[in-house]
Steps between C-alpha positions, in 0.01 A plus 500: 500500500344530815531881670627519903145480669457177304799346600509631899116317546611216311764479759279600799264218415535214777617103386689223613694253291436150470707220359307205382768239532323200302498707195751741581365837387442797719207736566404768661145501732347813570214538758141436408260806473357424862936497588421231753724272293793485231359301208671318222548197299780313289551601143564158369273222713223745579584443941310785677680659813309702806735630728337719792536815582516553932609750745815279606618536174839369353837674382552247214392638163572146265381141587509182386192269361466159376283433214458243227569164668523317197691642219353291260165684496650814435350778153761610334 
């Protein structure tokens, strides 16, 4: 079981969500050591994802991706 300092910096630690529609699963990408980008890739085709991280910034926490374009070439 993980004590209260554990769980507040697991919750401190910066992510956003990402839904990779071909293969509908859903991860979380959390910025690179350098935290000039959020980094991640799809748990069942292997599609990488590099989203930016700016000054503008954004509001939205979950986005969409598309991966896998054909299904037949899917690991299972």
């Amino acid at each position: 079981m993980s004590g209260p300092q554990e769980q507040s910096a697991a919750s401190n630690k910066k992510f956003i969500g990402i839904h990779f529609v071909g293969c509908n699963t859903y991860v979380r990408l959390y910025p690179n050591a350098e935290r000039t980008h959020f980094e991640g890739r799809c748990t069942k085709c292997g599609k990488t994802v590099k989203v930016r991280i700016g000054k503008e910034g954004l509001n939205e926490r979950f986005f969409q991706a598309p991966c896998m374009v054909n299904r037949n070439d899917a690991f299972y």
